[in-house]
Each structure stands twice: as structure tokens, then as C-alpha cells.
C-alpha positions as CSV (number, residue, x, y, z in Angstrom):
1,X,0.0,0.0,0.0
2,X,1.5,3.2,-1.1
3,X,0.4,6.6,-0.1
4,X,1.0,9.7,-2.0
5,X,1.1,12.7,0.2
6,X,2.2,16.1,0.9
7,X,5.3,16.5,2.1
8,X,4.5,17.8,5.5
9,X,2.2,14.7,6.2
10,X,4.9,12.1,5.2
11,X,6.0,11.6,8.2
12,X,2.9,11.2,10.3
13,X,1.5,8.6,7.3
14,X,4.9,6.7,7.3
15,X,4.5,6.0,10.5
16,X,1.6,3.4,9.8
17,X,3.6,1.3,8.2
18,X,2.9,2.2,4.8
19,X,4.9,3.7,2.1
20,X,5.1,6.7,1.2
21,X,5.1,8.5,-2.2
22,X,5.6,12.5,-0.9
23,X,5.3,15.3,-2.7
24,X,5.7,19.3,-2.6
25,X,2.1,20.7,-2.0
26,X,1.0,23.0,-4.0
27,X,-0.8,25.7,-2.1
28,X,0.0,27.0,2.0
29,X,-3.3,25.0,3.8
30,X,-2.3,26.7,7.1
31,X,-2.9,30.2,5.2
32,X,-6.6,29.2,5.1
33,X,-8.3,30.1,1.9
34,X,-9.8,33.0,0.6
35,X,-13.1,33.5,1.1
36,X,-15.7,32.8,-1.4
37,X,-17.6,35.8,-1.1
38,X,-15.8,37.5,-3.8
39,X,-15.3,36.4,-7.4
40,X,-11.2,36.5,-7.0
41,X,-11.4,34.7,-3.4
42,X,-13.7,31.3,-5.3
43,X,-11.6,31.7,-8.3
44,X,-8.5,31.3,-6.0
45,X,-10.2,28.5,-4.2
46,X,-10.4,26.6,-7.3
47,X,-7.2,27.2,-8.7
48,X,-5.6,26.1,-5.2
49,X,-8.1,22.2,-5.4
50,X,-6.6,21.5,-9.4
51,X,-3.7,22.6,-8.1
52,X,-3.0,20.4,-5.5
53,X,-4.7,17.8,-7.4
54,X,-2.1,18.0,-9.9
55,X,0.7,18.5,-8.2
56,X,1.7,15.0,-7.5
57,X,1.2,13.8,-10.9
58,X,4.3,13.9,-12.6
59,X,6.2,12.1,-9.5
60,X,3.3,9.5,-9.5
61,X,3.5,8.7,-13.4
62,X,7.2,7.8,-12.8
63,X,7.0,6.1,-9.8
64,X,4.5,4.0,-10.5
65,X,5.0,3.3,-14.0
66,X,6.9,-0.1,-13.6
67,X,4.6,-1.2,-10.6
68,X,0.9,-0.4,-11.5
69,X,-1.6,-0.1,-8.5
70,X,-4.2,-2.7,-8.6
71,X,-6.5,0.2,-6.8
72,X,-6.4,3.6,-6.8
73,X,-8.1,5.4,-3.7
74,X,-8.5,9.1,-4.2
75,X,-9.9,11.6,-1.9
76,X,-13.2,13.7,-2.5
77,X,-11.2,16.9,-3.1
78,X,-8.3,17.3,-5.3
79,X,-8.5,14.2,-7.1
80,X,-7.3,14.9,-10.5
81,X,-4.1,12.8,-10.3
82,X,-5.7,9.4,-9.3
83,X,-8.2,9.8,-11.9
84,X,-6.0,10.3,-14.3
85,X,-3.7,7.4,-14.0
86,X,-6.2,5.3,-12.8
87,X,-8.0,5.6,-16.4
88,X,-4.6,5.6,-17.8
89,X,-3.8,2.4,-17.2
90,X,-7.4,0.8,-17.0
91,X,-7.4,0.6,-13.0
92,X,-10.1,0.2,-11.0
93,X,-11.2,3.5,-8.9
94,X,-12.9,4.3,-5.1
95,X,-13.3,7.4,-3.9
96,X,-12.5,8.6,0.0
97,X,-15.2,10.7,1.2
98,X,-14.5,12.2,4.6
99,X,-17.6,14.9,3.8
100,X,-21.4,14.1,2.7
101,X,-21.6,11.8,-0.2
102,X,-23.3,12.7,-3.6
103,X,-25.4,10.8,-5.7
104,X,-28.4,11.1,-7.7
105,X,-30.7,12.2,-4.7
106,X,-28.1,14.5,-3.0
107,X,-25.4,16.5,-4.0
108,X,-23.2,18.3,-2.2
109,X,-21.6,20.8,-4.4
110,X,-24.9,21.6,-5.4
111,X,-26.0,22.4,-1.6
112,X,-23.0,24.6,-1.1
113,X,-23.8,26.4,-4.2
114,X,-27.4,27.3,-2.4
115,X,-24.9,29.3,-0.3
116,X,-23.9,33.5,-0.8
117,X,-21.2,33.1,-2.9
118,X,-19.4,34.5,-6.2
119,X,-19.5,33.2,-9.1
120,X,-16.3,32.2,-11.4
121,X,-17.3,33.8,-15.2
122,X,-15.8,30.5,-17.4
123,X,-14.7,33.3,-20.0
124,X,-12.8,34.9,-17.7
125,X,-9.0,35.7,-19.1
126,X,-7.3,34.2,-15.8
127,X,-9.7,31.0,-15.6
128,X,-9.1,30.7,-19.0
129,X,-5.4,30.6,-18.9
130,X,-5.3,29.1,-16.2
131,X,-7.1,25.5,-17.4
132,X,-4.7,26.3,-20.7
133,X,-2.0,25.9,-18.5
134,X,-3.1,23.1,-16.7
135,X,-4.1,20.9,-19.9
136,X,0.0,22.0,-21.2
137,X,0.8,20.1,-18.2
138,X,-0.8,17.0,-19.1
139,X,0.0,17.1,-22.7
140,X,3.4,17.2,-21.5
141,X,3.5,14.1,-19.7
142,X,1.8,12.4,-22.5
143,X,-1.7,11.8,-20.7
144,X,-3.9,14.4,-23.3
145,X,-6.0,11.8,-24.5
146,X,-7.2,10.9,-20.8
147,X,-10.9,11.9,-20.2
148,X,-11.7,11.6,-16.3
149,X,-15.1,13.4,-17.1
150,X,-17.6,10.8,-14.7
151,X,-14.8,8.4,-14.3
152,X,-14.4,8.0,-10.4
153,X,-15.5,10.7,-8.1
154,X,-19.8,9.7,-7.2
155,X,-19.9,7.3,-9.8
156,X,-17.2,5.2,-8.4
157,X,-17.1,3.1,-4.9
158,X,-17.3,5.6,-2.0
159,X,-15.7,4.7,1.4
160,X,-17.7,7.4,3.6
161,X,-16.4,8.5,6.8
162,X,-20.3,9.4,8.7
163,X,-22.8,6.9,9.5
164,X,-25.5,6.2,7.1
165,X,-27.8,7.4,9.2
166,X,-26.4,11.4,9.2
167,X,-26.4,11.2,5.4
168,X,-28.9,13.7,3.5
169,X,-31.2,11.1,1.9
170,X,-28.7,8.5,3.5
171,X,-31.7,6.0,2.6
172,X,-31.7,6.1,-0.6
173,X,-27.7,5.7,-1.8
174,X,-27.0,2.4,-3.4
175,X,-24.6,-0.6,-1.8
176,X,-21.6,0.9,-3.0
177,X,-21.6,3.5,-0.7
178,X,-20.0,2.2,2.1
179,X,-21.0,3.9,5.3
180,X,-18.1,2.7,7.8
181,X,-18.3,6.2,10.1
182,X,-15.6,8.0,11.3
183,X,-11.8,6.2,11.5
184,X,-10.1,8.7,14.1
185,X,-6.9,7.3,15.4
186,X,-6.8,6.8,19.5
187,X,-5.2,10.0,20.7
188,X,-2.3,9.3,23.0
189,X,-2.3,12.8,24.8
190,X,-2.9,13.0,28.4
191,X,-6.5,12.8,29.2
192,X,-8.5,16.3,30.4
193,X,-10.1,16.8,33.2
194,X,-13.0,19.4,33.9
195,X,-12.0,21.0,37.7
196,X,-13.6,19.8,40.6
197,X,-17.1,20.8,40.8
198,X,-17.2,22.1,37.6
199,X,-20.0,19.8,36.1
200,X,-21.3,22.2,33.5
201,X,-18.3,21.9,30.4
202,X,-18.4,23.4,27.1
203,X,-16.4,23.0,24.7
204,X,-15.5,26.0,22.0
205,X,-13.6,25.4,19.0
206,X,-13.9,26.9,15.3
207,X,-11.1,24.4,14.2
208,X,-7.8,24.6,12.3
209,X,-9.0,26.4,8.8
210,X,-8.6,30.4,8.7
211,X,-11.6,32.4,9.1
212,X,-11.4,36.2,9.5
213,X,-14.3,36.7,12.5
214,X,-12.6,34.1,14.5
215,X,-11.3,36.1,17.7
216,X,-14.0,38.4,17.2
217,X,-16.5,35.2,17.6
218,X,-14.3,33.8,20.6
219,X,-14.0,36.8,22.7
220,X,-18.2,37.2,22.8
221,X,-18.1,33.3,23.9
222,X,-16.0,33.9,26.6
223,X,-18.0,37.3,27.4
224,X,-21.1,35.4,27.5
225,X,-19.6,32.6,29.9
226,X,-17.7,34.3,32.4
227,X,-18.5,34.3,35.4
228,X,-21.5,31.8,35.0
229,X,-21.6,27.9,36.0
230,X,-20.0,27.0,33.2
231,X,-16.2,26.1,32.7
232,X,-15.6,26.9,29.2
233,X,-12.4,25.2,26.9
234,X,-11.3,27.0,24.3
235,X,-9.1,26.0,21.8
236,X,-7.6,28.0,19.2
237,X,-5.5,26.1,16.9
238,X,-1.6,26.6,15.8
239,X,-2.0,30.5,14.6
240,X,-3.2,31.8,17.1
241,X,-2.2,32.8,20.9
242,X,-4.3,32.7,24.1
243,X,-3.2,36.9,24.9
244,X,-5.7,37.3,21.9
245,X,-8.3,37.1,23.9
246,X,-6.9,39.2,26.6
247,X,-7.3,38.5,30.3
248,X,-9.7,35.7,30.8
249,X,-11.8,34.8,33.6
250,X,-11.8,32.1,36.2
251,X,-14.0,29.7,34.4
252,X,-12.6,29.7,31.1
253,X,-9.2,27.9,30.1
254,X,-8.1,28.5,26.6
255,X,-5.4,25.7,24.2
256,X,-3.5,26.4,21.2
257,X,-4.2,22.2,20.7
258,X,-6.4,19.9,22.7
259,X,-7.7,17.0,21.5
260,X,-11.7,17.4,20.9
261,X,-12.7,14.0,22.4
262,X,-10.3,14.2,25.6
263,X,-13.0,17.3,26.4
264,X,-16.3,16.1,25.2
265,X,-16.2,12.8,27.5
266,X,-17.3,15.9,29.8
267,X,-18.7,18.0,27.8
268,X,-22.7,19.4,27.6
269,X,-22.3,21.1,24.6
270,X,-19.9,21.7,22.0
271,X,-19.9,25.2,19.9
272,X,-18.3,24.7,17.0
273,X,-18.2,25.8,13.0
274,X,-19.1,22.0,11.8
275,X,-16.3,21.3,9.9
276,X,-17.3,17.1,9.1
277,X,-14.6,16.2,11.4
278,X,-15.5,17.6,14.3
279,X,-19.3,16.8,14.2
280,X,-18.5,13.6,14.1
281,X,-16.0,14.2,16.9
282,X,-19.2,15.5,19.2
283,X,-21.6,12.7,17.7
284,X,-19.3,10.0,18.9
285,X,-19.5,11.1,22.8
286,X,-22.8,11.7,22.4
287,X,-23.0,15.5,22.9
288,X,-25.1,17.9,20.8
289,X,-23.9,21.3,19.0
290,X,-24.1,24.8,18.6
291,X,-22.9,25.4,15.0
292,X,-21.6,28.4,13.8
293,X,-20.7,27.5,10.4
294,X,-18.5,29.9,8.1
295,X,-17.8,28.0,4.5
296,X,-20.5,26.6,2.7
297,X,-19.5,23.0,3.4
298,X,-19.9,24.0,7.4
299,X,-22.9,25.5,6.7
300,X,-24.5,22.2,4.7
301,X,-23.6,20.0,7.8
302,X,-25.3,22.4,10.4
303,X,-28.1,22.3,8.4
304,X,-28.3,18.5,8.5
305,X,-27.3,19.0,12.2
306,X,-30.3,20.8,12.8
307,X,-32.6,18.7,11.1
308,X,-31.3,15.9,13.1
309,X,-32.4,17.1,16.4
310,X,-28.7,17.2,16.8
311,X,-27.9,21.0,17.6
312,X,-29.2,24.4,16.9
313,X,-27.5,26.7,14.5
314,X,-26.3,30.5,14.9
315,X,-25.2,33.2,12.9
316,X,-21.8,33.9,14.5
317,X,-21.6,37.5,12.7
318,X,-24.4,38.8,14.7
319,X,-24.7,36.5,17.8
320,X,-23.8,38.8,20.3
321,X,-23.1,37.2,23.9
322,X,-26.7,37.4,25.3
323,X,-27.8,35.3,22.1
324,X,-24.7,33.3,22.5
325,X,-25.5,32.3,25.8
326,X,-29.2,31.1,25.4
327,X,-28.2,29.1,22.6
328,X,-25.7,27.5,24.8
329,X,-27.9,26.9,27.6
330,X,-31.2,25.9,25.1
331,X,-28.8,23.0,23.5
332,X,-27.5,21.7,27.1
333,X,-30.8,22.4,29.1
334,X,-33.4,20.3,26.4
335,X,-33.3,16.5,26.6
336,X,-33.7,16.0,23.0
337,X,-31.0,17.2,21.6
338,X,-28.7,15.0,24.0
339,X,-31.0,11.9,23.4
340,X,-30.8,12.5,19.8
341,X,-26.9,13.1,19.8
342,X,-26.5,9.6,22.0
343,X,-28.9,8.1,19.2
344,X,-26.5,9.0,16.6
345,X,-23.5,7.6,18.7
346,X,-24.8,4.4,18.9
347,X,-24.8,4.6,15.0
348,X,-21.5,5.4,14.4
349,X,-20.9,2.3,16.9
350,X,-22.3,-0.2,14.6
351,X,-20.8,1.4,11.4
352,X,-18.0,-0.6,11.4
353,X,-15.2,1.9,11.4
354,X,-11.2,0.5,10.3
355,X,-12.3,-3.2,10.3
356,X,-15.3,-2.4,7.8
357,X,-13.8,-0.2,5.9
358,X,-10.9,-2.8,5.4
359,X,-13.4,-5.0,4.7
360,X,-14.7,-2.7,1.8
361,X,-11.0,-1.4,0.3
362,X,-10.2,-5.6,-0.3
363,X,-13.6,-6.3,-1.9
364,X,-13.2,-3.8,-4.3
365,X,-9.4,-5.0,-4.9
366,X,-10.9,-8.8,-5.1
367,X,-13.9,-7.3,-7.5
């Protein structure tokens, strides 16, 4: 099994025991990416996804070349290498999805669209050029007569990373769809502890990705906290440092890095932005959300979130910390949400996780 990778994960992959094909990325992911509210910040977005799906390609052609995969596995976003040797030389393709699937009944990239957003104009000069110089690419390496149009992708084996269950229209996708839940390794950091007495925890993170209201959205969660029964985690991620926030109260300790599930064993409520991962993080300990979604991905699974019964979802531009609060204590006061969250544990219990999705990667090899 060979895994092709940015550089910067290398090491952390290697370390499964796999080998590893690494790569220079193509775009800074700690930067964050621009936002899609104007037409320069999506056309940006774009360009850094083909990108990054290219970037490997050259380096994969060669190494592979001699030694043909009998599988290729690509991810859901920047897929464009695996694709295209994968159709190259007549493999067999699945696709990882770590996000909602899309099939005939749902689609995802058609949800997000629903979302404010700019619009890229296809005859723009840069877009233009930009594919031009993207197809020289492949024409150099001698791969133009590939066509990846519907090869792969949704129309391919999916290895999905949520429970059935918390699927849009998770009924109705066919067989080869396999719904194994989340695959989190076991954390070996030391385990969190809520202080004594403290029985009210809530957890606050917005994740690792760069979003520009961040502190601004932090710093009304830990004004509408303080002071109250509640000890509050914060955690802020790898950019940013706790003095942001200023001097804090008694009740509220703030992380660059903690890991989500050491806090939600205790936790009554976890706000977050609903990035995938860390719903399912607060699903499997069986605790319910406040969402404050920013990119139109976040904003699809708070929807589905809140049609769950799982969570209620804000608008962290205007939630001041009166609204803030009430949403808090609404998600951790009423039974149902919690009921509904345990629900949904139990799910991801019986989804299989590694062993099923083992299961799944040798069928398709054995197929």
C-alpha cells in the first residue's frame, strides 16, 4: 500500500507502516483560503483544489510506472491525479469521502452552491489561462488523450467517513456507498479533566482552517460565559495565541491544541463551526452542538445538524453574547437534543469503522 502525500504529512502517514510517495504541496493549507464571497477569493479556491490535485502527478507517473496499482483510492477533493492514471492504465477506482456523499438524490456541491457566494465567469482571461496551463501540463506528460469526465468521483465506490444514518437522503444511496463512520486514530495525549465541581463543560472550537471573524467570535463566547456555571475550553488552533483574547476569567481555560474527544467525554455542549470532522467528533461522545458554520460545506452540515435534532445553529456574525449564551444553555438544558446526539453515537458504533472499511477497500481490490 502506497500513499502519496504532501510533504509535511509524510512523516505522520509513514508512520503506519505504509509507504510513502511524498510530494511538494501545492498551495500553504495553514494560510486558510480565501473567502468565497468575492469572485477573486472562489476563483482562488479553485485554482488552489486543481492545483494540489495535480501537483503530485508527474512524481506518480514515474514512480509507478513499472509497478501499477491494482487500486487507486483518491480523496473527495483534489482528485485529478488518481483519476488520471487510474484511467490511464485501465485501474479500478474508489473514492475517499470524509464529507457528505453525492449521488443522484443529494449532491453536495450543489447544496454549497445554495450558499452566498461569487460566481467564477468560465470566460474569464485568468480562468481561461489558467485551465490552458493546466491541460499544457498533461500534454506534456503524455496523458492528453485521458478523459476523467464521470470516471471516479460519485460514480465510483465511495468509502464514507459518517454513519448512514447522518447522510442527506442517506436511505436512498446504493450498496456501493460504504457507510463505515468516522476512523479517528486513538489519541495518546494525556486525558482532560474538567476541575472539581465544575460539572457544566463546554467545549468552543472553530477548528484549524482560517476564518477572519474568529477572535471576534471567541471573545463574545468567553464574554457570555464568564462568570457563570459553566467552565468553558477554548481552543484555538496553531495561529493563534491565548493573549488574543486578553485577560480571561476564572472559568474559562483556553489551548492552542487539545484534543476534541479528551473534552467532550465531559462535555454538555460543544460550539463549533461544523467542519465534518469535528461533528463527528461531538456525535461520537454523544453530545449535541451549537454550530456556527462559516464555508459553505460548514454550513450544509449544520443544516443537516439541525434537522437531526442534533444541535441548533447560529449566525456567529451577529450572535452577540446574550444570544450566545441562550443558545448555549437551550442546546444543554433540552433533553432531545442529547437523546438525539446519544442516538447518533450508537450509530457510528455499529458502522464498522477500520475493520469495515478494510473490509470494503479488499472487496473492491478482489472485484
Amino acid at each position: 500500500m502506497t500513499y502519496v502525500v504532501a510533504d509535511h504529512h509524510a512523516a505522520a502517514v509513514a508512520r503506519t507502516g505504509a509507504e510513502v510517495l511524498a510530494y511538494e504541496s501545492a498551495v500553504r493549507w495553514e494560510d486558510g483560503l480565501p473567502s468565497g464571497q468575492t469572485q477573486q477569493g472562489m476563483k482562488q479556491t479553485v485554482f488552489s483544489f486543481v492545483r494540489e490535485g495535480l501537483a503530485p502527478l508527474e512524481k506518480a507517473l514515474a514512480h509507478f510506472a513499472d509497478d501499477v496499482p491494482d487500486l487507486f483510492v483518491h480523496d473527495l477533493a483534489a482528485s485529478e491525479t488518481a483519476r488520471i492514471l487510474a484511467k490511464h492504465w485501465d485501474r479500478p477506482i474508489a473514492q475517499s469521502c470524509p464529507n457528505l456523499a453525492s449521488s443522484d438524490t443529494f449532491s453536495l456541491n450543489e447544496s454549497q452552491a445554495e450558499q452566498p457566494h461569487a460566481h467564477i465567469e468560465v470566460s474569464d482571461p485568468e480562468v481561461l489561462e489558467f485551465f490552458a496551463a493546466q491541460t499544457r501540463l498533461i500534454e506534456e506528460l503524455g496523458l492528453a488523450e485521458v478523459d476523467i469526465e464521470g470516471f471516479g468521483g460519485n460514480s465510483a465506490p465511495n468509502l464514507v467517513f459518517l454513519p448512514r444514518q447522518f447522510q442527506v437522503n442517506g436511505e436512498q444511496f446504493p450498496e456501493r456507498f460504504g457507510f463505515v463512520g468516522p476512523c479517528a486514530a486513538p489519541t495518546s495525549s494525556p486525558e482532560w479533566s474538567p476541575p472539581q465541581g465544575k460539572d457544566q463543560v463546554a467545549l468552543v472550537s472553530l477548528g484549524t482552517s482560517h476564518s477572519p471573524d474568529r477572535v471576534e467570535f471567541l471573545a463574545r463566547c468567553v464574554e457570555a460565559l464568564a462568570d457563570t456555571p459553566w467552565h468553558v475550553v477554548i481552543t484555538l488552533g496553531d495561529r493563534l495565541d491565548a493573549e488574543v483574547l486578553g485577560e480571561l476569567p476564572e472559568n474559562v481555560e483556553v489551548h492552542r491544541w487539545l484534543p476534541n474527544s479528551s473534552v467532550l467525554r465531559h462535555a454538555s455542549v460543544f460550539v463549533t463551526h461544523c467542519g465534518i470532522g469535528s461533528v463527528m467528533e461531538s456525535l461520537s461522545a454523544g453530545v449535541p452542538m451549537m454550530c456556527v458554520p462559516h464555508h459553505a460545506d460548514q454550513v450544509v452540515a449544520a443544516e443537516q445538524v439541525v434537522r437531526l435534532g442534533l444541535g441548533r445553529m447560529v449566525d456567529r456574525s451577529r450572535a452577540g453574547a446574550e444570544t450566545i449564551r441562550a443558545e448555549i444553555s437551550e442546546v444543554a438544558s433540552d433533553a432531545r437534543y442529547r437523546n438525539s446526539a446519544e442516538t447518533m453515537r450508537d450509530h457510528i458504533a455499529q458502522a464498522g469503522g477500520v475493520p469495515r472499511a478494510v473490509e470494503l477497500v479488499e472487496s473492491w481490490l478482489a472485484a
